[in-house]
N, CA and C atoms as an extended XYZ file, in Angstrom:
540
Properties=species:S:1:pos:R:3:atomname:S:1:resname:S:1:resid:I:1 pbc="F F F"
N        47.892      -19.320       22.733 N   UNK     1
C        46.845      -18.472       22.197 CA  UNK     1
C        45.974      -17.962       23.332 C   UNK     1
N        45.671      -16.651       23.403 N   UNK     2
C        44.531      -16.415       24.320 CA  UNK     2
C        43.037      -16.718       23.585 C   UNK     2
N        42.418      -17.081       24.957 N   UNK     3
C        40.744      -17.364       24.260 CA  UNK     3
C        40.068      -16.093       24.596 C   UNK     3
N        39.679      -15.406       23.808 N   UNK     4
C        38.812      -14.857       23.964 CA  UNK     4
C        37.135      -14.809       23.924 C   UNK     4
N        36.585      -13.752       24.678 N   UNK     5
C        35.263      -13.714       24.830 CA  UNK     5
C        34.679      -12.248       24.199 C   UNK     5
N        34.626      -11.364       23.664 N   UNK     6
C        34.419       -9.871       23.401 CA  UNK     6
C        32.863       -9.794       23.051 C   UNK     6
N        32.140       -9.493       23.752 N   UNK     7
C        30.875       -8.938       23.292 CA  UNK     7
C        30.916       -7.296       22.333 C   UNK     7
N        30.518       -7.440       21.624 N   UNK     8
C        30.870       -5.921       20.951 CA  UNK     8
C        29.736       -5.373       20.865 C   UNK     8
N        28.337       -5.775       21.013 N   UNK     9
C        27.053       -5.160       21.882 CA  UNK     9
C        26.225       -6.080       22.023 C   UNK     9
N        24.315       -6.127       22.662 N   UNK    10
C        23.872       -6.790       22.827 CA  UNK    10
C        23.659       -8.327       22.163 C   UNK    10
N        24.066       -8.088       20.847 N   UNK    11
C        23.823       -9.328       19.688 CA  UNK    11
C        25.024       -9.805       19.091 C   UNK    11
N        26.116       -9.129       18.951 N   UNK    12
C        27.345       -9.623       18.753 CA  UNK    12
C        28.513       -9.913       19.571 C   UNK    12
N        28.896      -11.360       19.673 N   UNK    13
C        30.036      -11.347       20.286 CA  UNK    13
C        31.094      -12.294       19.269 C   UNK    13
N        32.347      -12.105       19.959 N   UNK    14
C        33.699      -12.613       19.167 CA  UNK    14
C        34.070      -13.692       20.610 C   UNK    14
N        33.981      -14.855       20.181 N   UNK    15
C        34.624      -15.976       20.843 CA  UNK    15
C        35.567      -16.831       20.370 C   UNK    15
N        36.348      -17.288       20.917 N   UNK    16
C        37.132      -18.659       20.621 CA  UNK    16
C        36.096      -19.735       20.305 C   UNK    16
N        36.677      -20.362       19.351 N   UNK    17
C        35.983      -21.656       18.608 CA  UNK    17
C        36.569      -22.333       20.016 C   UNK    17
N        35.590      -23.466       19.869 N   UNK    18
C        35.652      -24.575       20.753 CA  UNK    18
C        35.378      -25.960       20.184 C   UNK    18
N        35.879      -26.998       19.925 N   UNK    19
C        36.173      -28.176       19.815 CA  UNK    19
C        34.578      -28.889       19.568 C   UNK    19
N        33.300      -28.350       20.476 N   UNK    20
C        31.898      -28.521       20.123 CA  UNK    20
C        31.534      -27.424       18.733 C   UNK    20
N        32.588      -26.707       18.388 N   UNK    21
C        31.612      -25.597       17.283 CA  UNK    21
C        32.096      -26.115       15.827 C   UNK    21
N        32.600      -27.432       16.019 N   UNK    22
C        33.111      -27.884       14.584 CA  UNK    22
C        31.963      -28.092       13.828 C   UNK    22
N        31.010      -28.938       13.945 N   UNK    23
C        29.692      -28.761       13.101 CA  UNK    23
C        29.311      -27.943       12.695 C   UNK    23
N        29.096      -26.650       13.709 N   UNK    24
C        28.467      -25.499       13.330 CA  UNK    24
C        29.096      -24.982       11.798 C   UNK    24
N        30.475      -24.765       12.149 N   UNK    25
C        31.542      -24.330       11.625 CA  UNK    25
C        31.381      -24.943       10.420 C   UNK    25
N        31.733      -26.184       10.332 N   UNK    26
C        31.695      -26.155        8.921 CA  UNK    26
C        30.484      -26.517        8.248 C   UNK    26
N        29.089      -26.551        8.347 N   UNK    27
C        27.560      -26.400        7.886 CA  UNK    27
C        28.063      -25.222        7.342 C   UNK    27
N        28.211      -24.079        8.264 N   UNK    28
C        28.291      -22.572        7.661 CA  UNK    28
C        29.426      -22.415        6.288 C   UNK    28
N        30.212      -22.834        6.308 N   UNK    29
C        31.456      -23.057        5.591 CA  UNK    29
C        30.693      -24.114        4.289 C   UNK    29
N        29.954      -25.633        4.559 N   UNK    30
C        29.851      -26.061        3.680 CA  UNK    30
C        28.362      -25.475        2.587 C   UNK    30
N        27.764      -24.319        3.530 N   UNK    31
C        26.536      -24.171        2.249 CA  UNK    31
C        26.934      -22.977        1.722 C   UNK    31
N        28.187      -22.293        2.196 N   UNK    32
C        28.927      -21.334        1.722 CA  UNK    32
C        30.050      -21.170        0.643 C   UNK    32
N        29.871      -22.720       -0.079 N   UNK    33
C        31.139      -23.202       -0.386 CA  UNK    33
C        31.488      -22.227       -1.967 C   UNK    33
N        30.142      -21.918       -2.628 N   UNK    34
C        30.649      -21.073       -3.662 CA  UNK    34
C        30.566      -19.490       -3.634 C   UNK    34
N        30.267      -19.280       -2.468 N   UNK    35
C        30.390      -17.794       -1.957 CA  UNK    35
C        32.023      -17.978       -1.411 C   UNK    35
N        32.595      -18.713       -0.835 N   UNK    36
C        34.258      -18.457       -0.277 CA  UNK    36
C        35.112      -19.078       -1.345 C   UNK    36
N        35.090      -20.060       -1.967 N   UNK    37
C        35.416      -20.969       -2.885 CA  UNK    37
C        36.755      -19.612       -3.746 C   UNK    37
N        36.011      -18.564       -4.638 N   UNK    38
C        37.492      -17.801       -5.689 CA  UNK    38
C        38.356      -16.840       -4.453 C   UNK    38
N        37.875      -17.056       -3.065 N   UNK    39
C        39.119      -16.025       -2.218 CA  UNK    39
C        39.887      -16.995       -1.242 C   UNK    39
N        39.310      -18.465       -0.393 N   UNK    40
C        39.425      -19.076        0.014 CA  UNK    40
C        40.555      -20.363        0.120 C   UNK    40
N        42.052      -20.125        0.377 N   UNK    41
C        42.797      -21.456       -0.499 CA  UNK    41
C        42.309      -22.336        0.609 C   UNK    41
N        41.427      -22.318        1.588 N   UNK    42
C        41.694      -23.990        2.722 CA  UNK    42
C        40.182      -24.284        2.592 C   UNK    42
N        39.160      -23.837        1.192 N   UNK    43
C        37.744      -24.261        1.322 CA  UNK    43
C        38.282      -25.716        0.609 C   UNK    43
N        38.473      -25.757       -0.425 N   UNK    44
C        38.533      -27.094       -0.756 CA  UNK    44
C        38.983      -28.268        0.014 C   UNK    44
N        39.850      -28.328        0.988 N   UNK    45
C        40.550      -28.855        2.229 CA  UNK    45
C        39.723      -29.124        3.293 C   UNK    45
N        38.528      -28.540        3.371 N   UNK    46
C        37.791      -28.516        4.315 CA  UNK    46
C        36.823      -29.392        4.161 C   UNK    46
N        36.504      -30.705        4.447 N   UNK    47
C        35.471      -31.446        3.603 CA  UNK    47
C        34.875      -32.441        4.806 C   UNK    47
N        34.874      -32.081        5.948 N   UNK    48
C        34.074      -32.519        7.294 CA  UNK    48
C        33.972      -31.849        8.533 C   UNK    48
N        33.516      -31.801        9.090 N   UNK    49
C        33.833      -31.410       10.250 CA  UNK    49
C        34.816      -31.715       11.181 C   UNK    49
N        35.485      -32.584       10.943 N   UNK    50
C        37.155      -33.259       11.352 CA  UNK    50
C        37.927      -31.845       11.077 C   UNK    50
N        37.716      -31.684       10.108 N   UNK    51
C        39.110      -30.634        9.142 CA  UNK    51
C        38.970      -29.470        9.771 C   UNK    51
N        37.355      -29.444       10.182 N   UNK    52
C        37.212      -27.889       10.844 CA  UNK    52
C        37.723      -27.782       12.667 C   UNK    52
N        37.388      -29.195       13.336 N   UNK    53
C        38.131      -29.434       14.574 CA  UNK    53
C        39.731      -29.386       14.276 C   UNK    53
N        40.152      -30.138       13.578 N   UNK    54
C        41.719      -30.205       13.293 CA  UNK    54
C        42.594      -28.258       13.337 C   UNK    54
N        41.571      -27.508       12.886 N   UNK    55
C        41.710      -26.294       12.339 CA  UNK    55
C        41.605      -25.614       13.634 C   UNK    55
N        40.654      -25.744       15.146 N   UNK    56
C        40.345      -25.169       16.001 CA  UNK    56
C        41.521      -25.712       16.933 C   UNK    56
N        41.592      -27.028       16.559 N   UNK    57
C        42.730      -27.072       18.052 CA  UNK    57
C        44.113      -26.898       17.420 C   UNK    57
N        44.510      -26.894       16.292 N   UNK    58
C        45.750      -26.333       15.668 CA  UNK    58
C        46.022      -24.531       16.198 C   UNK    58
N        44.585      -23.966       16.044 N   UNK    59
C        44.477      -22.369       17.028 CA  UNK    59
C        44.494      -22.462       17.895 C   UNK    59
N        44.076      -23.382       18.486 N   UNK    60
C        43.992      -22.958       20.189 CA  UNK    60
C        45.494      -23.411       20.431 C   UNK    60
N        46.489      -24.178       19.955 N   UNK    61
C        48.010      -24.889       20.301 CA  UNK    61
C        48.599      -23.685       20.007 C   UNK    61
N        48.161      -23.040       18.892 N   UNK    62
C        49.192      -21.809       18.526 CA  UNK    62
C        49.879      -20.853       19.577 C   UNK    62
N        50.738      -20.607       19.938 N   UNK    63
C        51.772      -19.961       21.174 CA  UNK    63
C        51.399      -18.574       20.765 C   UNK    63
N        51.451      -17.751       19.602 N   UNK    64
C        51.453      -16.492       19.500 CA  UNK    64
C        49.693      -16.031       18.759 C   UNK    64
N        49.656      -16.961       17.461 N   UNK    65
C        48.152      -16.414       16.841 CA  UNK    65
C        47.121      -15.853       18.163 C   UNK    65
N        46.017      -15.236       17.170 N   UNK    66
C        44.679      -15.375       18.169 CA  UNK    66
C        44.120      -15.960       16.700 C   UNK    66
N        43.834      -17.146       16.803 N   UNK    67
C        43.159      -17.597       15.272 CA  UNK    67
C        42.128      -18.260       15.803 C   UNK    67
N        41.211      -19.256       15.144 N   UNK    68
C        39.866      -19.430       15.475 CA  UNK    68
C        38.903      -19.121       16.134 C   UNK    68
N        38.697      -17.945       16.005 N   UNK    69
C        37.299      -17.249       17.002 CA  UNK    69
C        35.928      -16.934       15.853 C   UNK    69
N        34.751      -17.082       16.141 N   UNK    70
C        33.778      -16.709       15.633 CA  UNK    70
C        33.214      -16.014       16.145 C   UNK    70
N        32.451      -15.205       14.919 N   UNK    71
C        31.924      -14.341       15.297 CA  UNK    71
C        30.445      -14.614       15.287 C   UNK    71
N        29.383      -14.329       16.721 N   UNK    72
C        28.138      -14.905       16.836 CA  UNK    72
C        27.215      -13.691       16.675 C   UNK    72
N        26.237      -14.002       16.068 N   UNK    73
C        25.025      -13.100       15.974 CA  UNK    73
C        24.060      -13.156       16.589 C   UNK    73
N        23.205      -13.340       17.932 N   UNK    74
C        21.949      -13.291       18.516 CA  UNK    74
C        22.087      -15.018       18.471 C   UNK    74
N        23.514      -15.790       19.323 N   UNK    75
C        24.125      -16.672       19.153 CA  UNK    75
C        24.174      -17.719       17.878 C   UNK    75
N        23.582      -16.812       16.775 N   UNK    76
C        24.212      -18.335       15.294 CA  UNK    76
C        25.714      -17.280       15.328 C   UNK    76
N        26.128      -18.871       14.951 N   UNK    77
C        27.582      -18.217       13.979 CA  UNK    77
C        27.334      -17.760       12.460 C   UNK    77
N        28.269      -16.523       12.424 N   UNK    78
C        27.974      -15.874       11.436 CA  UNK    78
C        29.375      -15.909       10.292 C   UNK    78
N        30.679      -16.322       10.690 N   UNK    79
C        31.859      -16.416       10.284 CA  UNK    79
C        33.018      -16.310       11.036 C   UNK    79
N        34.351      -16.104       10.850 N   UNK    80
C        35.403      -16.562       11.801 CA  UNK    80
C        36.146      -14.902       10.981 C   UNK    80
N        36.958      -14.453       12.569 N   UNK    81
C        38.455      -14.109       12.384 CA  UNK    81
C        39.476      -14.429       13.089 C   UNK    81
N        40.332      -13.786       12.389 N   UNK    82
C        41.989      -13.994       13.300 CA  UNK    82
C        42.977      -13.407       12.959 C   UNK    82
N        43.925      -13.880       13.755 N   UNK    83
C        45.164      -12.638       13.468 CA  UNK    83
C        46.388      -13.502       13.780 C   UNK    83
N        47.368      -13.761       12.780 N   UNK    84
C        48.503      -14.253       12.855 CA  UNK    84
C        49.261      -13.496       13.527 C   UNK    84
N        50.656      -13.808       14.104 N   UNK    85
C        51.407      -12.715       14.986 CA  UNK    85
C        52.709      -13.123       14.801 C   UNK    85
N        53.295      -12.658       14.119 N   UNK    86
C        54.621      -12.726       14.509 CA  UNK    86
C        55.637      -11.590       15.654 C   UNK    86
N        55.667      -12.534       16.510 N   UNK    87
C        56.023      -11.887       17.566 CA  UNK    87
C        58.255      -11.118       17.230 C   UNK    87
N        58.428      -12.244       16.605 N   UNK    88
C        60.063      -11.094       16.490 CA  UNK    88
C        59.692       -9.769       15.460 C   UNK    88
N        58.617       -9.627       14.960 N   UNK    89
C        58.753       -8.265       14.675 CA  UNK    89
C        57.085       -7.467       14.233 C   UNK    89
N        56.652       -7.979       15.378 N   UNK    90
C        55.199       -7.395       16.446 CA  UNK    90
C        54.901       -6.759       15.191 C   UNK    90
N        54.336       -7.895       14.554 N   UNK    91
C        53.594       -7.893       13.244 CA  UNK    91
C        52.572       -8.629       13.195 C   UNK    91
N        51.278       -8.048       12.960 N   UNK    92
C        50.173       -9.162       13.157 CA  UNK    92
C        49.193       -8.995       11.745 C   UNK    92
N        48.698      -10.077       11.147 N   UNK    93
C        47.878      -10.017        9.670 CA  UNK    93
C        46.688      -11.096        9.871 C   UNK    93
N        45.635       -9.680        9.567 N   UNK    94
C        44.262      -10.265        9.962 CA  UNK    94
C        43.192      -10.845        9.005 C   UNK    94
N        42.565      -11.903        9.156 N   UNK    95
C        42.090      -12.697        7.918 CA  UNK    95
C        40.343      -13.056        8.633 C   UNK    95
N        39.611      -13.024        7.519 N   UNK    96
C        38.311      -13.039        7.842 CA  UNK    96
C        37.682      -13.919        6.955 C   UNK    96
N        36.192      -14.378        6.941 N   UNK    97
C        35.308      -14.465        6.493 CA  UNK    97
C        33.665      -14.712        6.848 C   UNK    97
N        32.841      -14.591        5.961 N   UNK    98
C        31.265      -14.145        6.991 CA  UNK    98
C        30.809      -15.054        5.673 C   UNK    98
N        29.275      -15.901        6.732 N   UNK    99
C        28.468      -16.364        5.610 CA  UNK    99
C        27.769      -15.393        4.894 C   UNK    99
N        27.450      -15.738        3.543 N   UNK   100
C        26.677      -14.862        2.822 CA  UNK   100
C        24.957      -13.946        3.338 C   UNK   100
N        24.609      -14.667        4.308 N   UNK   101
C        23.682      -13.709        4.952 CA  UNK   101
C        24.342      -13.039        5.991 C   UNK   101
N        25.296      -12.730        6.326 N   UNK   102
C        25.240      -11.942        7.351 CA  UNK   102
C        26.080      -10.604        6.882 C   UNK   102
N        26.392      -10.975        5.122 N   UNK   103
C        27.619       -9.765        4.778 CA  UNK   103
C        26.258       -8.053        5.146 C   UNK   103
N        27.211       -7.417        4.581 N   UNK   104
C        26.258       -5.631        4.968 CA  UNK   104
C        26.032       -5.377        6.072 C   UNK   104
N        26.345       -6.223        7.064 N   UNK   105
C        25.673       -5.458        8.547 CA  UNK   105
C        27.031       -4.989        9.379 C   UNK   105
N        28.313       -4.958        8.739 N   UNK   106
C        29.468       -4.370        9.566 CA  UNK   106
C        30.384       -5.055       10.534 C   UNK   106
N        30.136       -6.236       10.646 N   UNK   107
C        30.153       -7.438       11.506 CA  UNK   107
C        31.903       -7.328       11.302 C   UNK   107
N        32.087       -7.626        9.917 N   UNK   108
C        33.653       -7.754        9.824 CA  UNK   108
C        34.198       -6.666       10.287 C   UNK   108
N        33.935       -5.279       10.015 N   UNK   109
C        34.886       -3.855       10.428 CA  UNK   109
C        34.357       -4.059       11.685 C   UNK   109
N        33.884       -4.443       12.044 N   UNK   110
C        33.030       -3.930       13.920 CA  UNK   110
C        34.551       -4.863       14.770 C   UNK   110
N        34.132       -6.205       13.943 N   UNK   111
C        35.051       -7.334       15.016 CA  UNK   111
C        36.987       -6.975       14.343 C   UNK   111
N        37.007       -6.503       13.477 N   UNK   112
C        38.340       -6.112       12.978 CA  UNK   112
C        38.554       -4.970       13.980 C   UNK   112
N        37.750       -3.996       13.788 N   UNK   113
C        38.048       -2.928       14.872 CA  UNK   113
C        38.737       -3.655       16.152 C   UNK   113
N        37.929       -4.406       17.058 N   UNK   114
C        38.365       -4.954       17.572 CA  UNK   114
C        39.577       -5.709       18.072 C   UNK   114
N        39.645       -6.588       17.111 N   UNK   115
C        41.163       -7.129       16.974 CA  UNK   115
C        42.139       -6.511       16.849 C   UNK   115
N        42.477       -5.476       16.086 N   UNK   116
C        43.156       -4.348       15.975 CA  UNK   116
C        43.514       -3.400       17.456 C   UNK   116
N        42.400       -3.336       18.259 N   UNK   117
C        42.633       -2.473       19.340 CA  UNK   117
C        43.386       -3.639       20.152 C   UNK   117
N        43.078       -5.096       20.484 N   UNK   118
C        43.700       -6.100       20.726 CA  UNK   118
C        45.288       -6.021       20.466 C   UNK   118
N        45.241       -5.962       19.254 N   UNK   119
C        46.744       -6.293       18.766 CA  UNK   119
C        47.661       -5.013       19.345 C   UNK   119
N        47.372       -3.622       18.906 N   UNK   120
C        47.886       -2.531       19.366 CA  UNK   120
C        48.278       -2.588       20.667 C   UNK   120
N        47.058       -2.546       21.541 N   UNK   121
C        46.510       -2.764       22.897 CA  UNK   121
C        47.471       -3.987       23.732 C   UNK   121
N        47.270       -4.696       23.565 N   UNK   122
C        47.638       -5.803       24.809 CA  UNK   122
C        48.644       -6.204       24.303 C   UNK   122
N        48.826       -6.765       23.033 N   UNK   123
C        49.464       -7.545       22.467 CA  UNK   123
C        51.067       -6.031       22.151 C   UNK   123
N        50.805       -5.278       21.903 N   UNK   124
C        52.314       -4.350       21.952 CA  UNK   124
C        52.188       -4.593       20.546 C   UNK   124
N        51.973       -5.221       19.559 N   UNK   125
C        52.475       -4.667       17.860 CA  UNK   125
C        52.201       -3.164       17.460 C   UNK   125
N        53.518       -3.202       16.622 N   UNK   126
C        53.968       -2.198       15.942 CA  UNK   126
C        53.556       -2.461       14.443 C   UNK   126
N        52.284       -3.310       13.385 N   UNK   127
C        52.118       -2.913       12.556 CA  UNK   127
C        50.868       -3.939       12.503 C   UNK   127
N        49.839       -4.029       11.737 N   UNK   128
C        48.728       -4.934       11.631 CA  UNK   128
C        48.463       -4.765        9.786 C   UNK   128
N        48.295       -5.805        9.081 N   UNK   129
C        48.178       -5.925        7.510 CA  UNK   129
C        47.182       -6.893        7.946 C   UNK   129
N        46.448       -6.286        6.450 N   UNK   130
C        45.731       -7.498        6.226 CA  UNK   130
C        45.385       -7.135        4.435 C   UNK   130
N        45.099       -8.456        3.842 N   UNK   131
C        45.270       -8.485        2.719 CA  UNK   131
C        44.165       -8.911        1.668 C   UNK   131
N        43.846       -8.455        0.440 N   UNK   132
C        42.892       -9.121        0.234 CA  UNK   132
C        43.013       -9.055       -1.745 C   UNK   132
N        42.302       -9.829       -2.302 N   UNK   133
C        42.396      -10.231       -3.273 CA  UNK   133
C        41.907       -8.741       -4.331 C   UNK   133
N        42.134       -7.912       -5.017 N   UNK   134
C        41.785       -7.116       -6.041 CA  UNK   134
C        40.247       -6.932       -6.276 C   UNK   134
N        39.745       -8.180       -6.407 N   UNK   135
C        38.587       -8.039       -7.392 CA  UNK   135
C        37.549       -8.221       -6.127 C   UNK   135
N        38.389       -8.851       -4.994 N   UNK   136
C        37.563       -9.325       -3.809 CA  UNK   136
C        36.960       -7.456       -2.840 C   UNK   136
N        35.936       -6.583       -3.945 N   UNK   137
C        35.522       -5.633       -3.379 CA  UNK   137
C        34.744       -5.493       -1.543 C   UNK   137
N        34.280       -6.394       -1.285 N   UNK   138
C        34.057       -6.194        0.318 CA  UNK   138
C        35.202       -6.491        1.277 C   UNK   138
N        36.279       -7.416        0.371 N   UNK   139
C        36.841       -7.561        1.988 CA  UNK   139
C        38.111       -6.455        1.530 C   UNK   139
N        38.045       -6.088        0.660 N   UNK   140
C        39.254       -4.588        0.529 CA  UNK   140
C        38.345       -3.662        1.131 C   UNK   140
N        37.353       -3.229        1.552 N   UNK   141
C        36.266       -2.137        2.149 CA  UNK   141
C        36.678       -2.525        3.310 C   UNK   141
N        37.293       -3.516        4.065 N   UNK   142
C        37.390       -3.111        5.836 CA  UNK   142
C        38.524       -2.378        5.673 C   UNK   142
N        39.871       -2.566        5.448 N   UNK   143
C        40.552       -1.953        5.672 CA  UNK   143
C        40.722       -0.836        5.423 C   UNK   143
N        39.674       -0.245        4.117 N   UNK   144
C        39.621        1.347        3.683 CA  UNK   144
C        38.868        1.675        4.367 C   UNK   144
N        37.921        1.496        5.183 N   UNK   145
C        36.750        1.900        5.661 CA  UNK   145
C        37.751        2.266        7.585 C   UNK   145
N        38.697        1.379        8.140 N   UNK   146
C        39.486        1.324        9.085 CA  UNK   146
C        40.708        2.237        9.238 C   UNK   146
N        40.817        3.356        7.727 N   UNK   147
C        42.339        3.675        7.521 CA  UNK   147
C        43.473        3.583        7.385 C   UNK   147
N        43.496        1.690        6.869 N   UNK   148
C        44.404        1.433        6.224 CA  UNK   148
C        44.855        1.735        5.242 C   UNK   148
N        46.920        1.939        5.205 N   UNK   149
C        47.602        2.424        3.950 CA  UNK   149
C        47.141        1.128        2.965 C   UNK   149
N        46.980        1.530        1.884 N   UNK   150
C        47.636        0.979        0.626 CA  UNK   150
C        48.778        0.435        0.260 C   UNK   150
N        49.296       -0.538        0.529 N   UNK   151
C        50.578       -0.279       -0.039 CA  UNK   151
C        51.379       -0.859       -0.818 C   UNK   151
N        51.163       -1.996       -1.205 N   UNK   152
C        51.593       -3.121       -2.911 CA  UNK   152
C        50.458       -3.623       -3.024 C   UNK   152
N        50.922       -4.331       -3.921 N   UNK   153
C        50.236       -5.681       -4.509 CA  UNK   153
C        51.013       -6.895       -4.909 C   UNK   153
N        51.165       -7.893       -4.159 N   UNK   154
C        52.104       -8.875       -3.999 CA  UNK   154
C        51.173      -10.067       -5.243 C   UNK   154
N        52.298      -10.092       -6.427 N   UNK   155
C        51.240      -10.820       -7.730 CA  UNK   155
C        51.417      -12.996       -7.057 C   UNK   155
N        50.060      -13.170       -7.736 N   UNK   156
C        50.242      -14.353       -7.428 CA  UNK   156
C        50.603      -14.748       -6.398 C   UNK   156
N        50.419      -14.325       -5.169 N   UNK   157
C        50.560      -14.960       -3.364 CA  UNK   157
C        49.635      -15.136       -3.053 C   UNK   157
N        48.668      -15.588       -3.601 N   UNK   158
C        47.403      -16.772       -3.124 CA  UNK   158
C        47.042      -18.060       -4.132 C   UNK   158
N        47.074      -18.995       -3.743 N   UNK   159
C        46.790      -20.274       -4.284 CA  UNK   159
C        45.391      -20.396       -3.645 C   UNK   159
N        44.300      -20.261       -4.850 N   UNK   160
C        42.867      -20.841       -4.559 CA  UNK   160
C        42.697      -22.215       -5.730 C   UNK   160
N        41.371      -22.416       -5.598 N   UNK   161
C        41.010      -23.547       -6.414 CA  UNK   161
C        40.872      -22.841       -7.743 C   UNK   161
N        40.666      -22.052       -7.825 N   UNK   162
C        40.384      -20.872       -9.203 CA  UNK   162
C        42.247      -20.906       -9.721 C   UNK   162
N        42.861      -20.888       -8.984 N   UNK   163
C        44.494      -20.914       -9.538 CA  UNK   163
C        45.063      -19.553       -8.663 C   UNK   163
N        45.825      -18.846       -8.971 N   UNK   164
C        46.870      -18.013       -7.913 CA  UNK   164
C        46.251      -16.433       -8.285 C   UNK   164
N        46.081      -15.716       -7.459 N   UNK   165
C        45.562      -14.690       -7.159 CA  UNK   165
C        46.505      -13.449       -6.501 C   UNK   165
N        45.959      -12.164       -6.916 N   UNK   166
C        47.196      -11.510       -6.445 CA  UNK   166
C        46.915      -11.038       -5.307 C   UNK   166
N        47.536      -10.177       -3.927 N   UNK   167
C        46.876       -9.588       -3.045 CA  UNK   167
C        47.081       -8.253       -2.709 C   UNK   167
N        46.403       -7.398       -2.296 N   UNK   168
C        46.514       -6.396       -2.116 CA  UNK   168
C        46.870       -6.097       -0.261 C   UNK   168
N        48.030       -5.609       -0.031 N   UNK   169
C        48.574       -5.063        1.517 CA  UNK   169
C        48.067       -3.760        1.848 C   UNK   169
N        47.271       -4.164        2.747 N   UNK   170
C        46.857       -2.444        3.551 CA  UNK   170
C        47.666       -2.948        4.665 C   UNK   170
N        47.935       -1.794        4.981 N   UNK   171
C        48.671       -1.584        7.143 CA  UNK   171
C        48.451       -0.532        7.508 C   UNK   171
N        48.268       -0.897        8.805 N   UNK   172
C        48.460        0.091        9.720 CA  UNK   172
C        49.562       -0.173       10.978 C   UNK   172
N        50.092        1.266       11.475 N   UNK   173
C        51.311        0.817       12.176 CA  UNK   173
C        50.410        1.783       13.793 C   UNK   173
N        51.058        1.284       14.913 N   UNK   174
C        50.544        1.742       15.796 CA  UNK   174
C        50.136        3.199       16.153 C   UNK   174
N        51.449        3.732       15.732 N   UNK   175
C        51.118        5.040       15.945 CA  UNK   175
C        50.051        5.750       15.013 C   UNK   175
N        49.876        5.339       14.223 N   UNK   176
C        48.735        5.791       13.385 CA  UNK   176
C        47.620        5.819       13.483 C   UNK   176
N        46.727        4.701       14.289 N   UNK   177
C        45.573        4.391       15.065 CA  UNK   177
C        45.486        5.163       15.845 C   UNK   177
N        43.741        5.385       15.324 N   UNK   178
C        43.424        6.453       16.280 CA  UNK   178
C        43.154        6.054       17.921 C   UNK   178
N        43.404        6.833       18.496 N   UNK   179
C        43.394        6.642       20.171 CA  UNK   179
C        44.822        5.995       20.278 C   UNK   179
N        45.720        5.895       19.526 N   UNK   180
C        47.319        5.391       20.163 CA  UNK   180
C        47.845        6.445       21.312 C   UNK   180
């Protein structure tokens, strides 16, 4: 996995979790628990700060992901992204979430932007998805708001504590991004 550091302006930056940000991590995660709880299948799983270290160095071992990075605000953590990768067919699917005070300020499309120019950029993929639950109206707004296609709805491919959920696939393929 690469670690990254990305400042994306004076008050926001995107870092790699670190092995000290497990507390942080999951405080934010545990007073968040019924704000992530109907989109979330690994909130219930998450029930110390163990689970949230177990979770950071499982990312940082990962050979291809960029997974556990947070995103900091005027240094609190504000929520985590990442991007799975499958490298035999330079496919990468990006997954988010933000505590409930920090949603409306753009944080997710700002640091998605990001990752995206990442993935295109350095990393050589040829397509980036990311997916999100129907009813789940903000986190389907990054990818429309980014120019992602539309393109199924895969029924029942999420297992939450609420029971199985359907998801909705936006992509984008390289050449389509703007500045390719």
């Amino acid at each position: 996995m690469s670690l990254i550091d990305w400042p994306l302006d004076e008050h926001v930056v995107i870092r790699a979790l670190t092995h000290d940000d497990a507390p942080t991590v999951f405080a934010l995660i545990d007073v968040n628990r019924e704000h992530l709880r109907p989109w979330m299948p690994w909130e219930p799983m998450t029930k110390s700060p163990a689970d949230t270290r177990a979770f950071i160095e499982r990312s940082r071992e990962a050979e291809h992901d960029v997974e556990g990075n947070g995103i900091w605000v005027d240094g609190v953590f504000a929520g985590s992204i990442g991007m799975r990768i499958d490298p035999l067919n330079d496919v990468g699917e990006i997954g988010y979430w933000l505590g409930s005070a920090f949603e409306g300020r753009g944080l997710i499309t700002r640091s998605a932007r990001r990752l995206i120019e990442h993935g295109f950029g350095e990393r050589g993929l040829n397509r980036i998805e990311i997916k999100a639950a129907p009813t789940n109206s903000r986190s389907r707004a990054v990818p429309e708001r980014l120019g992602f296609r539309r393109e199924a709805v895969l029924r029942e491919a999420s297992r939450t504590i609420g029971g199985y959920l359907d998801l909705v696939v936006y992509s984008m393929l390289a050449r389509e991004w703007p500045g390719a």
